[in-house]
PASEBA-1860 file (N, C-alpha, C; in nm, 3 decimals):
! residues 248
1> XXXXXXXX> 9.164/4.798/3.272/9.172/4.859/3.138/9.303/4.816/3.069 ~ 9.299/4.777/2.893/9.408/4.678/2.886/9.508/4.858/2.826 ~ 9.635/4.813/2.789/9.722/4.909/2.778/9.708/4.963/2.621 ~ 9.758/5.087/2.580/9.696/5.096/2.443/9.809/5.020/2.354 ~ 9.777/5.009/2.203/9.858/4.931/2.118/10.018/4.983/2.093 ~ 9.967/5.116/2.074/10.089/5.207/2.040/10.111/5.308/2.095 ~ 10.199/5.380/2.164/10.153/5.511/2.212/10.316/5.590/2.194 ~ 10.296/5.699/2.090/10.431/5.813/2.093/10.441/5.918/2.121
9> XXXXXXXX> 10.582/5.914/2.236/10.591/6.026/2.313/10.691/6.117/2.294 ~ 10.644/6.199/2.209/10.738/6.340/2.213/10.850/6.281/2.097 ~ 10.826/6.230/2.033/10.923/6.151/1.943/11.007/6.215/1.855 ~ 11.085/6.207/1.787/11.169/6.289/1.641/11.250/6.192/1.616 ~ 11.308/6.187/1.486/11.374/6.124/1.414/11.429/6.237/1.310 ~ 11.568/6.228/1.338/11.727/6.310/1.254/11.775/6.214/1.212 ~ 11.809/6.278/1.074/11.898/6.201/0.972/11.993/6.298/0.956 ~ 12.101/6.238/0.947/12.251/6.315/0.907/12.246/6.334/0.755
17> XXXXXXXX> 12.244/6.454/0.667/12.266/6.404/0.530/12.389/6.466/0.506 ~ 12.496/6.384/0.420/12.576/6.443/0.397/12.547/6.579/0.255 ~ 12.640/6.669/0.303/12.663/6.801/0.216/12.709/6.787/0.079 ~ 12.829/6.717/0.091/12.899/6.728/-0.011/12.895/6.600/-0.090 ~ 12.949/6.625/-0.217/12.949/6.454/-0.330/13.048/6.386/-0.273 ~ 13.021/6.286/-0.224/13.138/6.169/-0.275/13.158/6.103/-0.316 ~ 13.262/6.077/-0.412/13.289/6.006/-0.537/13.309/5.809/-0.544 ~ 13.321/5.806/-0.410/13.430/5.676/-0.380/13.411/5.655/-0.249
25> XXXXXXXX> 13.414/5.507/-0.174/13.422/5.458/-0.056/13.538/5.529/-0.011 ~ 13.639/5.526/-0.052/13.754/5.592/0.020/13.769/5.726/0.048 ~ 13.728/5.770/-0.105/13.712/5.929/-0.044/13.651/6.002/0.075 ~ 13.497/5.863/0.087/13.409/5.896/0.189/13.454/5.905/0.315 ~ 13.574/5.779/0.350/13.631/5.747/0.475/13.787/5.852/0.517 ~ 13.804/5.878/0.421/13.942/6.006/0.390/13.871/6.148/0.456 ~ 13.783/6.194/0.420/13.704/6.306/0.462/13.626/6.296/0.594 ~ 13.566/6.195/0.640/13.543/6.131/0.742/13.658/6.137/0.866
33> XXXXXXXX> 13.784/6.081/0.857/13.867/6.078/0.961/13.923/6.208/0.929 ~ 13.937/6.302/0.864/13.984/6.413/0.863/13.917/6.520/0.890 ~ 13.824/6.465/0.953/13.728/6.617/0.985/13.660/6.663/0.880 ~ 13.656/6.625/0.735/13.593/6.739/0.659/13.509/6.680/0.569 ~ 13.413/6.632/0.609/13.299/6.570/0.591/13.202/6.644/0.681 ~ 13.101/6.722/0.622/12.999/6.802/0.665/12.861/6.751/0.628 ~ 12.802/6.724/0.755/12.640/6.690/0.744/12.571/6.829/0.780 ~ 12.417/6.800/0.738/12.303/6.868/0.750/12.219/6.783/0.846
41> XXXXXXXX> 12.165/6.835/0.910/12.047/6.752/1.015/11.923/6.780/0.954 ~ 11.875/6.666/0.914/11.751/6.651/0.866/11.656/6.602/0.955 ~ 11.535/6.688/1.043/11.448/6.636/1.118/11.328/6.555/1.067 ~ 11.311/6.425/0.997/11.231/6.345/0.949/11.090/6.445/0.981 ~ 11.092/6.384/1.129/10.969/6.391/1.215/10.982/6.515/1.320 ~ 10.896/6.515/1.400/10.988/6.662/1.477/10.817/6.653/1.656 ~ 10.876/6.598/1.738/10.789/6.576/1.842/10.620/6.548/1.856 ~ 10.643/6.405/1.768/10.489/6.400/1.763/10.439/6.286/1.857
49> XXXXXXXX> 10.326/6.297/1.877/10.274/6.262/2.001/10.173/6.225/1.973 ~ 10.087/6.072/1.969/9.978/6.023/1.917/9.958/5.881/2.047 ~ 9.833/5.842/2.045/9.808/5.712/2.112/9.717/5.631/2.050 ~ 9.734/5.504/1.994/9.667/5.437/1.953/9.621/5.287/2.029 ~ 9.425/5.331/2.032/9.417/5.244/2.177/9.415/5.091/2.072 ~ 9.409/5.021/2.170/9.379/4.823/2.080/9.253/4.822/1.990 ~ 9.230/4.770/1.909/9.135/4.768/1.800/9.083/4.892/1.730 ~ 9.190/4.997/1.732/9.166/5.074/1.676/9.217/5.078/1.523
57> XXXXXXXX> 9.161/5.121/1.427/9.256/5.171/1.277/9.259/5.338/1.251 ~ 9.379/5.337/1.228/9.439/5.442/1.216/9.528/5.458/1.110 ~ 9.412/5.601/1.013/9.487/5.603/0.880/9.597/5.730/0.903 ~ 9.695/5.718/0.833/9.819/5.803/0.812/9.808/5.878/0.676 ~ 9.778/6.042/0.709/9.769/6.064/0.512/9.906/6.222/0.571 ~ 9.919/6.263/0.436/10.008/6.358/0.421/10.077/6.344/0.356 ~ 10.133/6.435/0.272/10.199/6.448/0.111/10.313/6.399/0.084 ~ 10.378/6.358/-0.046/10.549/6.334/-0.003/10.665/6.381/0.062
65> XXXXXXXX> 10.729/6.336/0.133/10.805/6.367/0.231/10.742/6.399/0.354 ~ 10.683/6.381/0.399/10.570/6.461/0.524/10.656/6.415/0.602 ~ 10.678/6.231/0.624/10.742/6.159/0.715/10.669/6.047/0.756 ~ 10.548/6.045/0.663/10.461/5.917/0.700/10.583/5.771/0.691 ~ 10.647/5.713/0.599/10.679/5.612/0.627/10.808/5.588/0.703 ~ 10.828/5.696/0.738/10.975/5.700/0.851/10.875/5.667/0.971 ~ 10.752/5.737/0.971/10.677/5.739/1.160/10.682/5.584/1.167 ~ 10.630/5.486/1.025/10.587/5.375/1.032/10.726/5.289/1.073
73> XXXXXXXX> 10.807/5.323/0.983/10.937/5.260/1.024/11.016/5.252/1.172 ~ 11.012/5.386/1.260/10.983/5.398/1.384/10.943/5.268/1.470 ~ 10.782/5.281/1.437/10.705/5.226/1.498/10.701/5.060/1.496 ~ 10.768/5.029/1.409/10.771/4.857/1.377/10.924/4.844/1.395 ~ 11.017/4.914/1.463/11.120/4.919/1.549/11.238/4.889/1.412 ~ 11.236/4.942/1.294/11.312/4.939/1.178/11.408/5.062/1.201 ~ 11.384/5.168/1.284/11.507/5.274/1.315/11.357/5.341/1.461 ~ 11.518/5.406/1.543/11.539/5.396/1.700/11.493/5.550/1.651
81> XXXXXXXX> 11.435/5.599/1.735/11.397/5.746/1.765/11.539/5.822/1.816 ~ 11.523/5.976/1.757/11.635/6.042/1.775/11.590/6.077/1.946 ~ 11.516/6.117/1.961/11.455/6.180/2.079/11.263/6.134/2.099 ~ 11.264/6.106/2.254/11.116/6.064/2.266/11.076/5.911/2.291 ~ 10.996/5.855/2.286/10.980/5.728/2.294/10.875/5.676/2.211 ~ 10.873/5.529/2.168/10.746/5.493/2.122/10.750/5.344/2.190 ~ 10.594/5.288/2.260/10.609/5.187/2.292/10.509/5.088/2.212 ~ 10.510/4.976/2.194/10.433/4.875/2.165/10.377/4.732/2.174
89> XXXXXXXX> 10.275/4.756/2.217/10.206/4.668/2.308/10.118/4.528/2.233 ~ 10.192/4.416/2.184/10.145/4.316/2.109/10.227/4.272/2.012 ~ 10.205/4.181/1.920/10.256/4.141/1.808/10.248/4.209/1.698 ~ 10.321/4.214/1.647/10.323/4.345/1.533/10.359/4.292/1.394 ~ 10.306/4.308/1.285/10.333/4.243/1.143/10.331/4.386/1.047 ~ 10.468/4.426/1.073/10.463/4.525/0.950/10.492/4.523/0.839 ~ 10.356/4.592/0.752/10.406/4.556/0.601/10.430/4.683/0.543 ~ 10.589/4.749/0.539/10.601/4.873/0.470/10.665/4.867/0.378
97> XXXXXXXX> 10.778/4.746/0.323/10.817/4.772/0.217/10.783/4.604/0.142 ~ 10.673/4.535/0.108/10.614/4.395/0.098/10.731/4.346/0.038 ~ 10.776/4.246/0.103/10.863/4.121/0.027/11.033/4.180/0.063 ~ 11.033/4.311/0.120/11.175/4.347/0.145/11.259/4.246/0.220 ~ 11.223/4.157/0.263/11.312/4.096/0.400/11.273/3.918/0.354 ~ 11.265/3.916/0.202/11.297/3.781/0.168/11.453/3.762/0.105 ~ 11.423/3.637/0.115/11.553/3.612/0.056/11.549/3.556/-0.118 ~ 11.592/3.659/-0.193/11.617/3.636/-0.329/11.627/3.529/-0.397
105> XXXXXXXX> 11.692/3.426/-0.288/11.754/3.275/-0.367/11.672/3.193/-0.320 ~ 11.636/3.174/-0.240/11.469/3.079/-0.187/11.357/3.092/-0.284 ~ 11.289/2.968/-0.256/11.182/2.986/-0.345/11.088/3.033/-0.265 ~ 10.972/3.055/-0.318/10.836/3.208/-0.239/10.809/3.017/-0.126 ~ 10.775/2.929/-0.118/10.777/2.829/-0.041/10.848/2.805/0.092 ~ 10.957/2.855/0.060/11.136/2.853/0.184/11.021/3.022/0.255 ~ 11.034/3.110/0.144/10.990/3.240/0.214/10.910/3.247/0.269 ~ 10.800/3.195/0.304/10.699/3.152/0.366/10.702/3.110/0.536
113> XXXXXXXX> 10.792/3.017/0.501/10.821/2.978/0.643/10.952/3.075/0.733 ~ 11.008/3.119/0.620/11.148/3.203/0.654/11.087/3.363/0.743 ~ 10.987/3.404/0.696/10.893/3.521/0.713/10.841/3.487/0.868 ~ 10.764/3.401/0.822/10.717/3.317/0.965/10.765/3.318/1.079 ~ 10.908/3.270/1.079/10.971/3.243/1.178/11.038/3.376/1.237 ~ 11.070/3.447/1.188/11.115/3.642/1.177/10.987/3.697/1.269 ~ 10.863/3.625/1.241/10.749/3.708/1.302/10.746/3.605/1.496 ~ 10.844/3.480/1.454/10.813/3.407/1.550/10.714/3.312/1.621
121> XXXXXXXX> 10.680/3.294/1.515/10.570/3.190/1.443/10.625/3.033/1.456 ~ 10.620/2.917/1.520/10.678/2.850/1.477/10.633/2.723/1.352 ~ 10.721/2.682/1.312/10.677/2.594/1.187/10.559/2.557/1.196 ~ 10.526/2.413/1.266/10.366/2.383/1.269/10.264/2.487/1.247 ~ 10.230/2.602/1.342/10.180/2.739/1.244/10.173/2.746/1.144 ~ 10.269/2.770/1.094/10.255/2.799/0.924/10.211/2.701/0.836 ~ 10.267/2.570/0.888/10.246/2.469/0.820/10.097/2.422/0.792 ~ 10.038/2.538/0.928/9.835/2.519/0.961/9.784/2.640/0.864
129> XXXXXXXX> 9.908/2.721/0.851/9.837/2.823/0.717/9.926/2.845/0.594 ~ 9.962/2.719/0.556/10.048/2.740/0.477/9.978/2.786/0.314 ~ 9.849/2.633/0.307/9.745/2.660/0.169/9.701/2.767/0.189 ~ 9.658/2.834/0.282/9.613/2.961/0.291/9.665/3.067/0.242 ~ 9.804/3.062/0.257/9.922/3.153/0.230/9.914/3.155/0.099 ~ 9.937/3.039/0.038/9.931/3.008/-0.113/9.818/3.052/-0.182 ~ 9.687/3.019/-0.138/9.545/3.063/-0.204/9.519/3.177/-0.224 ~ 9.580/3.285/-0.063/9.489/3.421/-0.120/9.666/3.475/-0.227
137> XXXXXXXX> 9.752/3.457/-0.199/9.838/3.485/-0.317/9.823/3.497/-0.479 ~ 9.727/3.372/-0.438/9.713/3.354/-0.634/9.866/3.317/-0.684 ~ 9.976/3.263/-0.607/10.083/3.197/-0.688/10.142/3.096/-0.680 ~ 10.005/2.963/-0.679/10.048/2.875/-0.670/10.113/2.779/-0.794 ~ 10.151/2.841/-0.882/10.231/2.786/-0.993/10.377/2.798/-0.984 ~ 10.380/2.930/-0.902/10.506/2.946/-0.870/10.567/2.965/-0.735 ~ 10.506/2.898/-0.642/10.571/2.890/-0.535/10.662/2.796/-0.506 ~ 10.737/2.715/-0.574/10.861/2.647/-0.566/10.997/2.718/-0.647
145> XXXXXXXX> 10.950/2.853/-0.702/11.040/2.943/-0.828/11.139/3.041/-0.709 ~ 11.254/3.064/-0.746/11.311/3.152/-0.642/11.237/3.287/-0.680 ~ 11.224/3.361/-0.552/11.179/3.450/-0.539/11.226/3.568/-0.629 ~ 11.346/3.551/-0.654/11.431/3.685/-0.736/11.336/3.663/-0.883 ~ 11.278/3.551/-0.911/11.239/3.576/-1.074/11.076/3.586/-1.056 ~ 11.042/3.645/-0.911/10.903/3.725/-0.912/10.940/3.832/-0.975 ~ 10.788/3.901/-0.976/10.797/4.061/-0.990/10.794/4.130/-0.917 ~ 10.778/4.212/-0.870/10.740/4.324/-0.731/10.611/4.342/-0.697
153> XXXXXXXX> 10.507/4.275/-0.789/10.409/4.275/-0.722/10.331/4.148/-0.694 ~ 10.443/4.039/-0.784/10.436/3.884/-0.693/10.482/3.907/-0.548 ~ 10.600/3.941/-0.532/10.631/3.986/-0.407/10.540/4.041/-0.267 ~ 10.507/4.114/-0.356/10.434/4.183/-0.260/10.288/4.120/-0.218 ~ 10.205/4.071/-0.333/10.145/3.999/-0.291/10.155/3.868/-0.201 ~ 10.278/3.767/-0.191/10.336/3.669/-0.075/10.311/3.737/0.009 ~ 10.417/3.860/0.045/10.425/3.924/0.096/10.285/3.969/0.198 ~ 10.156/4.024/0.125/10.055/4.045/0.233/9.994/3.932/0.266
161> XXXXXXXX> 10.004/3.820/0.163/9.976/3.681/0.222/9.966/3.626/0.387 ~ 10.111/3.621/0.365/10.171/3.584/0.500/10.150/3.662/0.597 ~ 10.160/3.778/0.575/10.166/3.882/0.715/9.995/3.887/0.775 ~ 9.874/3.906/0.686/9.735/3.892/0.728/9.746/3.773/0.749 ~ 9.790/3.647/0.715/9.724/3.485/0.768/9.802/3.481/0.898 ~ 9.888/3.540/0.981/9.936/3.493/1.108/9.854/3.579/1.213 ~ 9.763/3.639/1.155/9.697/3.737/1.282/9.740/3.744/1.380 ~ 9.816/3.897/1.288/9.904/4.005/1.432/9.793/4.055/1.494
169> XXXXXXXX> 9.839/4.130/1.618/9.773/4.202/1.707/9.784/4.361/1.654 ~ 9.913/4.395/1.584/9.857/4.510/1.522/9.937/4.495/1.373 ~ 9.910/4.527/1.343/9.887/4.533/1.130/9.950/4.686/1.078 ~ 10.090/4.676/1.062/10.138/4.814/1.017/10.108/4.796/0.841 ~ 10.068/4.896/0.759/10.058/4.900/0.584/10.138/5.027/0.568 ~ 10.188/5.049/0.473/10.253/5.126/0.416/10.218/5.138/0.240 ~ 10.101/5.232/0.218/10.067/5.198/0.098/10.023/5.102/0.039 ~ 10.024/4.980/0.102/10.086/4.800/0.035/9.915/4.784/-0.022
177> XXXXXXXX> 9.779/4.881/0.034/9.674/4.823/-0.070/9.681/4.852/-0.213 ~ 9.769/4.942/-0.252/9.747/5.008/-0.385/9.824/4.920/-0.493 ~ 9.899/4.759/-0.420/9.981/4.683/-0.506/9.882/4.564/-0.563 ~ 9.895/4.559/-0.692/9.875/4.442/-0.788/9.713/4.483/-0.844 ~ 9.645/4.392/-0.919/9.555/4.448/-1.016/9.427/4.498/-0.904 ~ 9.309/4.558/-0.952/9.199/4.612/-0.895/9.148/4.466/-0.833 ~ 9.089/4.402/-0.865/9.071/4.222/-0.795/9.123/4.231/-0.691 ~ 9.264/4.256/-0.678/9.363/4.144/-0.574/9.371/4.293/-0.467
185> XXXXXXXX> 9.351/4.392/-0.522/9.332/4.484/-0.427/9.215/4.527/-0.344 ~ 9.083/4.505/-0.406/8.937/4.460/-0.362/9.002/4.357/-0.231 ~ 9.079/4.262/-0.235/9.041/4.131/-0.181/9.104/4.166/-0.053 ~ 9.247/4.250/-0.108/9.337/4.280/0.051/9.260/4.337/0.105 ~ 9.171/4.424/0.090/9.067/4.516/0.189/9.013/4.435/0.215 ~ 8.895/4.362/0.149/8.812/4.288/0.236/8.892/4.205/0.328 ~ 9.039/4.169/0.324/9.109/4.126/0.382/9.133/4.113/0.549 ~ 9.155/4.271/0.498/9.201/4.384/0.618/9.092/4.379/0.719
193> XXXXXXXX> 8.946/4.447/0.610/8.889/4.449/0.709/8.832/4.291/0.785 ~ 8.816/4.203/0.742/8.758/4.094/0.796/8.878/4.034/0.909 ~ 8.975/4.120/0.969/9.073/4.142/1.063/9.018/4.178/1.198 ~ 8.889/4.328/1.190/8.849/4.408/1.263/8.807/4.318/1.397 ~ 8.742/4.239/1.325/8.617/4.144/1.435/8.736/4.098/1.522 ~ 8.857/4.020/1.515/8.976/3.979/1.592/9.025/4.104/1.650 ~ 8.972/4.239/1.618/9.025/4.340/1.754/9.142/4.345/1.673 ~ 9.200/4.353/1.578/9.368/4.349/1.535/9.370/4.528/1.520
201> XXXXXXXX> 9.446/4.565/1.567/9.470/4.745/1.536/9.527/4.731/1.412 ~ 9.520/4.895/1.375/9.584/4.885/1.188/9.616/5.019/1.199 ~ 9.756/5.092/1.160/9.816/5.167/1.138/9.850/5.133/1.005 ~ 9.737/5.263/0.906/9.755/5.254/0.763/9.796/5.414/0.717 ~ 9.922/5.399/0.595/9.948/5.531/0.559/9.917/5.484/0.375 ~ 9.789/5.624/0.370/9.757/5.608/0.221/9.758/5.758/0.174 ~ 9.798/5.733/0.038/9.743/5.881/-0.028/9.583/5.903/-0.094 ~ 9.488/5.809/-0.046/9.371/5.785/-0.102/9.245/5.810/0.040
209> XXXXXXXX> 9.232/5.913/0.040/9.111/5.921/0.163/9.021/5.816/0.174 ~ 8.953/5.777/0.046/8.868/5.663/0.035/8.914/5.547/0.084 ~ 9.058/5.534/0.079/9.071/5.377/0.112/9.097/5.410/0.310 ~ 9.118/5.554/0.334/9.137/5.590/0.498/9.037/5.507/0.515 ~ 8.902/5.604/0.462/8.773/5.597/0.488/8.715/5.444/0.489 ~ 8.727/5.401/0.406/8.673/5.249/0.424/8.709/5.163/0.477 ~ 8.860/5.190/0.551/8.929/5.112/0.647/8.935/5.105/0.803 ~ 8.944/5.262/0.783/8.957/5.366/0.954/8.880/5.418/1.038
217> XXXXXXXX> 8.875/5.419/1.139/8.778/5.494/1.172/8.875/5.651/1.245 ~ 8.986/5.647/1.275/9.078/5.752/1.286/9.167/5.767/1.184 ~ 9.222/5.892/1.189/9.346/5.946/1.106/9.402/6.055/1.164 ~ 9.555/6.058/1.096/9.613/6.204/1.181/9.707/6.245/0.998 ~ 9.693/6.371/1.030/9.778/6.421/0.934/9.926/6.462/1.000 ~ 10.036/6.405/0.836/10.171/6.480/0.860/10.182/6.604/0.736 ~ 10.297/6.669/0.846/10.310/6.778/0.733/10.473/6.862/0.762 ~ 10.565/6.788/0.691/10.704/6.818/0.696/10.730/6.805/0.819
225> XXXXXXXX> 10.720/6.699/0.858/10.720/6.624/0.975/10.686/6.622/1.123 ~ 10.566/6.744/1.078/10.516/6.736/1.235/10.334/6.703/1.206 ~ 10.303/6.640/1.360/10.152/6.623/1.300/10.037/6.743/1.349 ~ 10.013/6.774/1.222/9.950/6.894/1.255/9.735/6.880/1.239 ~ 9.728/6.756/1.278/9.608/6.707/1.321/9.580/6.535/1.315 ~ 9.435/6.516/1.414/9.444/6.391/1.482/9.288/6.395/1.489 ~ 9.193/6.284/1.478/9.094/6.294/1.545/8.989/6.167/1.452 ~ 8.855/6.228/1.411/8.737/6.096/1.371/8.796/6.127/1.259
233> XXXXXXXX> 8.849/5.983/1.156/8.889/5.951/1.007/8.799/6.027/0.916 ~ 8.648/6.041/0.928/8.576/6.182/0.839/8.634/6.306/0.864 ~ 8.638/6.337/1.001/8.688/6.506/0.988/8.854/6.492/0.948 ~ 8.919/6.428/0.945/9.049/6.425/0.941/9.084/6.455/0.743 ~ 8.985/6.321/0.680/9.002/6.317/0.551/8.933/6.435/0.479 ~ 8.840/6.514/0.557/8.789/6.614/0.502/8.880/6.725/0.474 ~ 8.945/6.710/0.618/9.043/6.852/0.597/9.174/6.776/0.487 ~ 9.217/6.678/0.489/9.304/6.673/0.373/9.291/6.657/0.237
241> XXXXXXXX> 9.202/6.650/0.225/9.071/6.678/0.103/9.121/6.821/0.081 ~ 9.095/6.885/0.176/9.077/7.043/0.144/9.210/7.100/0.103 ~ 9.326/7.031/0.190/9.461/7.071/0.188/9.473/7.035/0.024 ~ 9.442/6.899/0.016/9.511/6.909/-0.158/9.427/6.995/-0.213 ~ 9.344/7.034/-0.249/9.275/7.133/-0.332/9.373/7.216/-0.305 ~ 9.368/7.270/-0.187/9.474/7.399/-0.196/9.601/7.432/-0.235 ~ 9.664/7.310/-0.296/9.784/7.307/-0.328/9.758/7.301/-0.455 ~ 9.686/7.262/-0.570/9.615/7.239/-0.716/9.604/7.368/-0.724
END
């Protein structure tokens, strides 16, 4: 029996926030070595415990702040758990903040391969999906333009480009279907899903049940940072269905 994709144990994530204003780098570091700099402990997340077996998708819903994209951040090893463990088993292509981890002064062309190689990909690879990269983008007019004079949802579109054409073993999203026009968002789904058949797992956090639903076949809800349900993506989206009503 092979090992599951993801599995978190007993996990939490604390953030220090500071209390008070500070005005100035120095002031910050003045109050700091003097003792009088006071934090608050902010528990993101607070001991949650989920297993996600291989070829599974798994949607993430729950309201702002719940802690959905801290769990994700976690999980694609972007910040270390305060307490607990999370392990992960495969290649991992997370897309939570699209295009965050290019470089501004490169053109979307340099980024391409620059992305690539971060995922550990080596050149020839890319170089075997490079038109590919370019095609489902839609920016091939401007893929020799530095990246800084995209938009954010040129970006982001490179951005899911690259990360679906290297077929990871698991597929982190962070919102990232709800970027660029209705078309190009149709296409990332059919995207996504034409992933399934390769067994690729998918840890997706949406505020749209429908897009859970047409993606997932599991979901777990957050709720001020603990998960307070898990199970088949219908009963899951039903009950958060119900939760927002109840808050309207």
């Amino acid at each position: 029996m092979s090992k599951p994709a993801i599995v978190v144990d007993h996990m939490s994530m604390m953030f220090n926030l500071n209390k008070e204003k500070v005005d100035n780098l120095k002031e910050y570091f003045i109050k700091l070595l003097t003792r009088r700099l006071h934090f608050t402990e902010f528990w993101a997340l607070n001991d949650i415990t989920f297993t996600v077996e291989k070829g599974e998708r798994v949607g993430v819903l729950g309201f702002n702040g719940a802690g959905k994209s801290t769990l994700l951040k976690v999980i694609a090893g972007v910040l270390k758990p305060t307490k607990g463990s999370v392990k992960v088993n495969g290649v991992i292509a997370p897309m939570l903040e699209l295009g965050a981890g290019f470089d501004m002064n490169y053109s979307g062309k340099e980024n391409i391969f620059l992305y690539g190689a971060t995922m550990g990909y080596s050149r020839k690879f890319i170089e075997e999906k490079y038109n590919e990269i370019v095609e489902f983008s839609e920016l091939k007019d401007f893929i020799d333009v530095p990246v800084k004079n995209y938009s954010s949802g040129m970006r982001a579109r490179l951005g899911f480009a690259i990360a679906t054409a290297v077929e990871p073993e698991i597929l982190i999203l962070d919102e990232v279907l709800s970027v660029g026009d209705a078309k190009f968002r149709k296409k990332s789904e059919e995207k996504v899903r034409s992933m399934f058949d390769k067994g690729t797992t998918v840890l997706f956090v949406s505020h749209s049940t429908q897009q859970v639903l047409n993606i997932c076949n599991k979901a777990i809800i957050l709720d001020h940072g603990k998960l307070i349900a898990q199970g088949d993506a219908k009963e899951i989206c039903k009950l958060y269905d119900d939760m927002v009503k109840g808050v309207k």
